[in-house]
N, C-alpha and C positions, 0 to 999 in steps of 0.2 A: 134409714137415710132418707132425706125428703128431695123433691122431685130437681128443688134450687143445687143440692150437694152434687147431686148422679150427673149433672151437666157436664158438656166437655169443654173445657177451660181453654184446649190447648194439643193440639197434633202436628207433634214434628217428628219426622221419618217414626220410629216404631216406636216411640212414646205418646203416651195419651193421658195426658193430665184431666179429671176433674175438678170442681171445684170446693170436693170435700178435700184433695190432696192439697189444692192452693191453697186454703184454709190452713191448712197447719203450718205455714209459713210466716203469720200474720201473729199470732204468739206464741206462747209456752207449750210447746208439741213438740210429740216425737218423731222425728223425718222418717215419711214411711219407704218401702222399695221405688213407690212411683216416682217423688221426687229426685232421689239418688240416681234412678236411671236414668232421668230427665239430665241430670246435670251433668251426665258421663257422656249421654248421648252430645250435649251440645259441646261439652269438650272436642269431642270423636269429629262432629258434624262441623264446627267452625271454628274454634279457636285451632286447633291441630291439625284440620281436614289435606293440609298438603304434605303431613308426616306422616309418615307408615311406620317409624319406628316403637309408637306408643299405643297400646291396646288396654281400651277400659272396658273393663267386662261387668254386663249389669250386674247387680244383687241375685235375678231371678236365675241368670246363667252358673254365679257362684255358689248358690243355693244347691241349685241341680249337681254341682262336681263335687261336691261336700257327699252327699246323700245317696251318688252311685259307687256300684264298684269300680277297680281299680283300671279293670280291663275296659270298663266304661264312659272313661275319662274322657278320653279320648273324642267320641263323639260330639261332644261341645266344645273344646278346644280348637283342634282340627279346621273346621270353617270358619275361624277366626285366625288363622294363619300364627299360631299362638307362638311355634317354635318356632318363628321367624321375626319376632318382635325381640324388641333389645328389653321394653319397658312394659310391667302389666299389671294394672291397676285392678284390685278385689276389695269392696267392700262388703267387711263381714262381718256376719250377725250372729248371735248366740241360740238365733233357733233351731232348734232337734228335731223339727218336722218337716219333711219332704212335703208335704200336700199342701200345705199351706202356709204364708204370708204371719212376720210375728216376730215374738224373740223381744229381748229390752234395752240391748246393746249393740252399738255398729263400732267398728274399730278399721281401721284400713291397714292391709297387705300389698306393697308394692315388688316385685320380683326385679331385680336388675342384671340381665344377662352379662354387661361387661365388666361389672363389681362380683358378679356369681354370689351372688346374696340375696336374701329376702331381706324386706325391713318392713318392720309392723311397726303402727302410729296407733294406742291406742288412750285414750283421754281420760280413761277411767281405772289408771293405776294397775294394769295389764287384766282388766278384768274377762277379755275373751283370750287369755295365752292360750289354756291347753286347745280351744277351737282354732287357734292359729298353728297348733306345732302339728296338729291333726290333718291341718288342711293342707300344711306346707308337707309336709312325709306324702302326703298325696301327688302335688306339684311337683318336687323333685322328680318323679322318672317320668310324670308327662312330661313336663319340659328338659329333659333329659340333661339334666343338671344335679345327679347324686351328692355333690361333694360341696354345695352351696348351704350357707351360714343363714342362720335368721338372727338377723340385727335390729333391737330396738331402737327406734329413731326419735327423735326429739320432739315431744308433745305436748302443746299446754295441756294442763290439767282441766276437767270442767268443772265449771261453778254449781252446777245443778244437774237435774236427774234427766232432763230432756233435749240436752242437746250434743250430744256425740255424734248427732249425723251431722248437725253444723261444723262439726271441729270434721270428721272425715273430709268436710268435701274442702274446707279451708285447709288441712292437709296436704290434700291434692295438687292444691294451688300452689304449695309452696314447691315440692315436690317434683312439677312438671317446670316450673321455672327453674330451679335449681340444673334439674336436667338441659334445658338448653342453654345455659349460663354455663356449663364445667362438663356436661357431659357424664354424670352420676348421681348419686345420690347421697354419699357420703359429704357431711358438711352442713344439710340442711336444717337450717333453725325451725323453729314452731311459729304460728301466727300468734298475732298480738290478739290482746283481747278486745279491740278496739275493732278489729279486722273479723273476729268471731261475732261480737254486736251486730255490724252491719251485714252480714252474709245473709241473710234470709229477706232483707230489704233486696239487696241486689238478685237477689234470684225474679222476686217478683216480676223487678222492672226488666230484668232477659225475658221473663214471659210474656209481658207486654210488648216489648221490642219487637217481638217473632210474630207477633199478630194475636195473644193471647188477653183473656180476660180471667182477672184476679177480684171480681164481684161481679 
């Protein structure tokens, strides 16, 4: 990595963008954990910041509840008031390793305590399920919800091999508006693909907005 990439593009609250991360928003790349958490975070930090009923939990956080035991869950959940949240946002990824950063697919898990279901959005013809019914068997007795369904939810399909972090966090979007429009998640349509085109244009310019630089 050269000395232009390792720069910091960008620090809001415990996100730290550089500008090898802002680079892969500019083409054909695969959205790494940095940007994902970036865009949870600014969910969490200003579009929601006067809701407490909706908790997005980074990659690196879901990463860690995948990987520990069961009795260990707990410790990451916990100070994120998890069992207290109506709504809980995982995007997850198909990597097997605890230690490090990776994996070739992101797919989103949304938990809806007043539907008592999960719902997975994933864009590439269910290709993280078993990482999802794996992860969700885990979330049932953390979030002390046994008897909750996992429902697949309505996804556009991707065009290509590198963008299913686009389509997660366009997801999101539909997802969290749905929820303050009706108050659930059953019903929500998928984004257009017009709306998937421009998502990585609009990320940009949120990081310029916040005082970041994207060159």
């Amino acid at each position: 990595m050269s000395f232009r990439e390792d720069q910091v593009a960008l620090s809001f609250h415990e996100s730290c963008l550089r500008l090898s991360d802002v680079d892969l928003l500019k083409g054909p790349f695969w959205l790494n954990d940095q940007i994902i958490s970036f865009y949870f975070e600014y969910l969490e930090k200003m579009i929601y910041k006067d809701e407490d009923d909706m908790l997005f939990v980074s990659p690196e956080v879901t990463q860690c509840i995948r990987m520990v035991t069961e009795t260990e869950v707990g410790i990451f959940l916990e100070p994120l008031k998890a069992q207290q949240r109506l709504f809980i946002f995982f995007a997850l990824n198909d990597n097997q390793l605890a230690d490090r950063a990776g994996g070739s697919h992101w797919s989103l898990l949304v938990f809806s305590r007043p539907e008592r279901a999960f719902y997975q959005f994933d864009s590439s013809h269910s290709s993280n399920a078993d990482v999802c019914r794996q992860f969700v068997a885990v979330l049932k007795r953390a979030l002390c919800c046994p008897d909750a369904q996992l429902r697949t939810g309505d996804c556009l399909q991707q065009s290509n091999g590198y963008d299913c972090g686009v389509h997660v966090l366009c997801a999101v979007d539909k997802v969290t508006q749905q929820i303050r429009k009706t108050g659930k998640i059953e019903g929500v349509k998928s984004a257009r693909y017009d709306v998937i085109r421009g998502k990585r244009e609009e990320i940009l310019n949120i990081i310029i907005d916040l005082g970041g630089r994207i060159k």
